[in-house]
C-alpha positions as CSV (number, residue, x, y, z in Angstrom):
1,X,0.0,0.0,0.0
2,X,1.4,3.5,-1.0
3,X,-0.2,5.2,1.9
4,X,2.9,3.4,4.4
5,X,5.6,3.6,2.1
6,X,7.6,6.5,3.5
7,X,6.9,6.5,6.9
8,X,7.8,4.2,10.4
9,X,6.1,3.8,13.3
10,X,8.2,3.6,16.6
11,X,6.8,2.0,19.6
12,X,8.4,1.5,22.7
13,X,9.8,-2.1,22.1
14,X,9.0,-1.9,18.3
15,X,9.4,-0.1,15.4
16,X,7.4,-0.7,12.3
17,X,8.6,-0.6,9.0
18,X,7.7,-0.1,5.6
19,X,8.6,-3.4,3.9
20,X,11.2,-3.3,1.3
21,X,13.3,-5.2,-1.1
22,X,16.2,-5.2,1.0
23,X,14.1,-7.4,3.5
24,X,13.4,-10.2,1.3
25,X,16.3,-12.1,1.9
26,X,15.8,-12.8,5.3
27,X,12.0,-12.7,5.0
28,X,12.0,-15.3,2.5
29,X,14.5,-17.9,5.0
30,X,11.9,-17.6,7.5
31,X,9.2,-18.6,5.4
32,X,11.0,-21.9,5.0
33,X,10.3,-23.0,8.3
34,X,7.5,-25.6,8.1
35,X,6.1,-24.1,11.3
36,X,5.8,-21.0,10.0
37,X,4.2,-22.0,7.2
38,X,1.7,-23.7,8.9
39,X,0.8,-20.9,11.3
40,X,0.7,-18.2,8.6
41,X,-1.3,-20.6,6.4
42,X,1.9,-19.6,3.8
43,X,2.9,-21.9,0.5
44,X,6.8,-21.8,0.4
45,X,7.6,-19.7,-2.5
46,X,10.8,-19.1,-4.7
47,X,12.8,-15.9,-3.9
48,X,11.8,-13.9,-7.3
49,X,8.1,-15.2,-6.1
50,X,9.0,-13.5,-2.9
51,X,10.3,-10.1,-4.5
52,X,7.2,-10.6,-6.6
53,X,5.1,-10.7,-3.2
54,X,7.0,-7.3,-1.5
55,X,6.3,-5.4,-4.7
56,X,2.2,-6.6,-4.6
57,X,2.7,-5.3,-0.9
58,X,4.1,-2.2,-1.6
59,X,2.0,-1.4,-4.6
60,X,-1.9,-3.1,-4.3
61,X,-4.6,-0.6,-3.1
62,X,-6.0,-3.5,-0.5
63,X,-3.0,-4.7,1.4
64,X,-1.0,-3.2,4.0
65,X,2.2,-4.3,5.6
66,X,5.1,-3.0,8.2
67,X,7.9,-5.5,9.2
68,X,8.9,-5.5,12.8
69,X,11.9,-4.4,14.3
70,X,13.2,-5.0,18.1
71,X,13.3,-1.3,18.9
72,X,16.3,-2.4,21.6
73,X,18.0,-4.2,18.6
74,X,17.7,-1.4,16.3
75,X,18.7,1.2,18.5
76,X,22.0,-1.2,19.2
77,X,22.9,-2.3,15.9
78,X,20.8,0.8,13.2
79,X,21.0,-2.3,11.3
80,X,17.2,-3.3,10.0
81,X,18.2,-7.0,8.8
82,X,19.5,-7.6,12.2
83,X,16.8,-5.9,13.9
84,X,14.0,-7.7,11.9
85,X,11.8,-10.5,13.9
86,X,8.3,-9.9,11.7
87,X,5.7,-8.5,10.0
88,X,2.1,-7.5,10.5
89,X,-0.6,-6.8,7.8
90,X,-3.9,-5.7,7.3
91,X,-6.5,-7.2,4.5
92,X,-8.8,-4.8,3.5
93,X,-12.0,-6.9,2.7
94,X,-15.3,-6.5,0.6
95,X,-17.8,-5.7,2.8
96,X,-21.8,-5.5,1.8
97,X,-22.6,-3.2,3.6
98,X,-19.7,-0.9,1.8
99,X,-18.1,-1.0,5.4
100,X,-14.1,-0.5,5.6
101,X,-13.1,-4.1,6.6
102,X,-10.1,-5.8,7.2
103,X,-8.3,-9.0,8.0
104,X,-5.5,-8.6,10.5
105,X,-2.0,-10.6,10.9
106,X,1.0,-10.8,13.1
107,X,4.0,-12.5,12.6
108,X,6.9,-13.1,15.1
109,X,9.4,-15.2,13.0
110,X,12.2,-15.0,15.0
111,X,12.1,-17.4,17.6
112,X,14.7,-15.2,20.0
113,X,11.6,-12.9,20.3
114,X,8.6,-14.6,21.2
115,X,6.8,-14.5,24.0
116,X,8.3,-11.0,24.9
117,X,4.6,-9.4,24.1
118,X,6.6,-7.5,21.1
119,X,3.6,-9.0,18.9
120,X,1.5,-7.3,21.3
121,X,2.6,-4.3,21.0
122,X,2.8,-4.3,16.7
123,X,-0.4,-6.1,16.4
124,X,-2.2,-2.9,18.6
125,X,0.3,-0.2,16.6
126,X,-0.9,-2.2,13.4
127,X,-4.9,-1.8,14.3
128,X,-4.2,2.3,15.5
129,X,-3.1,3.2,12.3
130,X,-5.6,0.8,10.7
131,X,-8.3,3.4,12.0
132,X,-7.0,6.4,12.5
133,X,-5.3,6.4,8.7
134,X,-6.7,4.0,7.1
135,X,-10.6,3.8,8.8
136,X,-10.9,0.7,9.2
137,X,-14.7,0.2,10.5
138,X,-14.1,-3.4,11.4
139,X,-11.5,-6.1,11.9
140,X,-11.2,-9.9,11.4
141,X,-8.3,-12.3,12.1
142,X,-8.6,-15.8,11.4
143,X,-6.1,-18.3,13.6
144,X,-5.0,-21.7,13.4
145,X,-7.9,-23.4,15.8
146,X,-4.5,-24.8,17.7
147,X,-3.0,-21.7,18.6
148,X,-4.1,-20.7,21.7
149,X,-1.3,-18.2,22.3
150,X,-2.7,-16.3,19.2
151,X,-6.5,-16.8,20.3
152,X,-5.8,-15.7,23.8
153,X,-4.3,-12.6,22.8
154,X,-7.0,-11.3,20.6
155,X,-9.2,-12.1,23.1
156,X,-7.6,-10.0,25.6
157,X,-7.6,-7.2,22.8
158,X,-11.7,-7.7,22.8
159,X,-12.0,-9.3,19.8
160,X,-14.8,-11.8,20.0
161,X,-15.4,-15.4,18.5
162,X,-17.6,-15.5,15.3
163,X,-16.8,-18.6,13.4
164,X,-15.3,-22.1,13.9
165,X,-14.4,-24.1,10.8
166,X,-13.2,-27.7,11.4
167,X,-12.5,-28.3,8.3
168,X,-10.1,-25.4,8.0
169,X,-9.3,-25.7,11.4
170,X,-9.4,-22.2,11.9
171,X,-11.5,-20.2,14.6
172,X,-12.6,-16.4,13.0
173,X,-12.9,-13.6,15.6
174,X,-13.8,-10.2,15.1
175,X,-13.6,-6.4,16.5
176,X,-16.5,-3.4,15.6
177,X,-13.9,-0.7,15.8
178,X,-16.3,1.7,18.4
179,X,-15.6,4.8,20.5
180,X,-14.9,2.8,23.6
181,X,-12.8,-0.1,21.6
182,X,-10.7,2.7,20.1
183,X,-10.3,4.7,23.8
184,X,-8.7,1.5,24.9
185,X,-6.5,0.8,22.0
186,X,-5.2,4.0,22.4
187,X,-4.4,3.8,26.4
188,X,-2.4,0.7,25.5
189,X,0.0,2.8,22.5
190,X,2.4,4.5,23.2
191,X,4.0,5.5,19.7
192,X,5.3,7.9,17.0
193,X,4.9,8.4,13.8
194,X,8.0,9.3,11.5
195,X,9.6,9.7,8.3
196,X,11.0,6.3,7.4
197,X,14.8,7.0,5.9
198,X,15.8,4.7,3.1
């Protein structure tokens, strides 16, 4: 999506980043990992498929991307390959009722990372700007029905169960983006927005 291309947001224990062609490298040996695959519903792809896929990113009117960086990384190394652990994207969806709608994801790749909340924190930065830049009315994630790290989480950001598909194996929750909802999401962010410096 154009809208993200030249700016970052910076969090306090991430920073969110346009994604670029200089990120593919290590973006595409993540996506080798069979578990990764799985949990990001992903087909492997080659590495020109994968440049393919950062330009779509970068450039389609309905999808829109940051890769994460480990803010304490960053600040040690100013080194974004090093500093890289995931991604987070937003779907924007047809919608009936001509609603802005969109599918949400979040991606901690590097396993050095995890459980450090530091998806927390991108996942909420990732829904702010979604309504406050992009207006999104409405979100929907959809989560492997084994992940109960993932499920849990959403949960806690009030996102409610709306769908259960056993033969996808995949539970669909959703969030109305209201007054209150938003009044939350922003007492847990604490970020700014900057000029992202290629």
């Amino acid at each position: 999506m154009k809208c993200n291309e030249n700016i970052k947001l910076v969090g306090t224990k991430v920073i969110l980043v346009p994604y670029e062609a200089k990120h593919v490298p290590k973006y595409h040996e993540w996506m080798k990992d069979p578990e990764l695959q799985e949990l990001t519903a992903s087909e492997p792809l080659t590495i020109d498929e994968e440049y393919d896929m950062q330009k779509s990113w970068r450039e389609d009117g309905d999808k829109c991307t940051f890769l994460v960086l480990s803010k304490e990384a960053f600040e040690k190394t100013q080194d974004e390959i090093e500093s890289l652990i995931g991604d987070t994207n937003l779907f924007l969806c047809d919608d009936p009722e001509g609603r802005k709608v969109a599918e949400a994801e979040i991606m901690i790749a590097d396993k050095n990372y995890q459980g450090q909340r530091l998806g927390w924190e991108a996942m909420l930065l990732m829904l702010d700007y979604g309504v406050s830049k992009l207006k999104i009315e409405e979100y929907i994630v959809k989560i492997g029905d084994s992940n109960e790290k993932s499920i849990n989480m959403f949960k806690k950001m009030q996102f409610d169960e709306s769908a259960r598909s056993d033969v996808f194996k995949e539970v669909t929750m959703r969030r109305i983006v209201s007054n209150e909802w938003c009044a939350w999401l922003q007492s847990q962010v604490n970020y700014v927005i900057e000029k992202y410096e290629r």
